[in-house]
C-alpha positions in Angstrom: 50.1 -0.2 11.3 46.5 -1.4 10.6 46.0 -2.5 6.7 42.8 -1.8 5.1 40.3 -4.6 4.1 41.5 -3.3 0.1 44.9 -4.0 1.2 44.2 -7.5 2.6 42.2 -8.6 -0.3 43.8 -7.1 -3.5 41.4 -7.0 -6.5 38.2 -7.3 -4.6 35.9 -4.6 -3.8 33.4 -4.6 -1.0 31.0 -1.9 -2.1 30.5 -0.3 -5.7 32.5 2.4 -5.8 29.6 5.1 -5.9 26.1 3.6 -4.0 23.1 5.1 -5.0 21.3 7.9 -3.1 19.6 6.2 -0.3 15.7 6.8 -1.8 16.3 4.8 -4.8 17.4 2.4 -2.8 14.3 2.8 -0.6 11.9 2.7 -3.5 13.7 -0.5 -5.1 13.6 -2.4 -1.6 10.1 -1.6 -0.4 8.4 -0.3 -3.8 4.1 0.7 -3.2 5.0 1.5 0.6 7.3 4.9 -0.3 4.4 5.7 -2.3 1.3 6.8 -0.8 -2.1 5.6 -2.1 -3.8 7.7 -4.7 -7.1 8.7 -2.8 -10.3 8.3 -4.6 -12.1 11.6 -5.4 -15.5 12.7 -7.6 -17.9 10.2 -9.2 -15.5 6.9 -8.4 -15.2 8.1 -5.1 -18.9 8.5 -4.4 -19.6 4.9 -5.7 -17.0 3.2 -4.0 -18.5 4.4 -0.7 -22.0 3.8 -1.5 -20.9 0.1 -2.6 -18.6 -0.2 0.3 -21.5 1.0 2.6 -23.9 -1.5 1.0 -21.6 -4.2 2.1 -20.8 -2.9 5.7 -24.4 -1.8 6.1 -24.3 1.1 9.4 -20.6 1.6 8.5 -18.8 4.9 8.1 -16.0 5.4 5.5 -12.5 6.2 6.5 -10.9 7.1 3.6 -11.1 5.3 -0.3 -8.1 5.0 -2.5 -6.6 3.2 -5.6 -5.7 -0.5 -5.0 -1.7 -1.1 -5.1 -1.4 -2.6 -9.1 1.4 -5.0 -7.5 -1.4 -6.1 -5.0 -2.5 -10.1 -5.6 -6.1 -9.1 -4.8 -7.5 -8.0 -8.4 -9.0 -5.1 -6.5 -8.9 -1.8 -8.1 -10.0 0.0 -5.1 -10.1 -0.2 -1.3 -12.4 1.1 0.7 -11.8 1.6 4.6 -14.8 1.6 6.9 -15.3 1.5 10.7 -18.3 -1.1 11.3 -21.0 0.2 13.8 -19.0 -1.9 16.5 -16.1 0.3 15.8 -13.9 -2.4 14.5 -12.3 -1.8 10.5 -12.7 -3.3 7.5 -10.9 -2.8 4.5 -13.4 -3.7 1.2 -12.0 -4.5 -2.0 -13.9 -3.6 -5.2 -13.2 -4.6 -8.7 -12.8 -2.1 -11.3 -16.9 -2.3 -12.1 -17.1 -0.8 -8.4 -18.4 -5.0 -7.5 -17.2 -5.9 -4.2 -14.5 -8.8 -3.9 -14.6 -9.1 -0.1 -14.6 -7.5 3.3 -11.8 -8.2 4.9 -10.8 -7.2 8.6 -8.9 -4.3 8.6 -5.0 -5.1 9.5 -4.0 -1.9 11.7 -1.9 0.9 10.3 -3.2 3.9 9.5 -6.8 3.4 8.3 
């Protein structure tokens, strides 16, 4: 007869006896990435991609959302533009709509 790993080690338990459900387990383990970015829209929106633009000059904007608040950058917004050569670029602006840097863009969806 086969004993059960309880059996073999009296008092010890090798799991909590009720595991969370497995999305709050997601969201504590990988945090920002279950959540999608808040897109930019309106006034901030139009800024961002003329200050983006004015940094990637005969670029074309992707897509502009809210910078991750856990993110090391300072950035308050991202900007993602496809240069005239048709590589990406992902430009970080400070809260003041200033740019912080152009940065090449690291894959994913853009």
């Amino acid at each position: 007869m086969e004993s059960s790993w309880a059996t073999r080690h009296p008092g010890h338990r090798p799991w909590p006896s009720a595991l969370p459900p497995r999305e709050l387990v997601l969201t504590n383990l990988v945090g920002w990435i279950s959540s999608p970015p808040t897109e930019l829209t309106g006034s901030t929106a139009t800024q961002a991609d003329a200050a983006a633009l004015a940094a990637v000059p005969g670029g074309t904007v992707d897509r502009a959302s809210a910078e991750n608040p856990s993110d090391t950058s300072g950035a308050a917004y991202e900007v993602h533009v496809t240069k005239s050569d048709g590589t990406r670029v992902v430009v970080l602006e400070d809260s003041g709509l200033e740019v912080l840097s152009v940065n090449a863009s690291k894959g994913g969806r853009h």
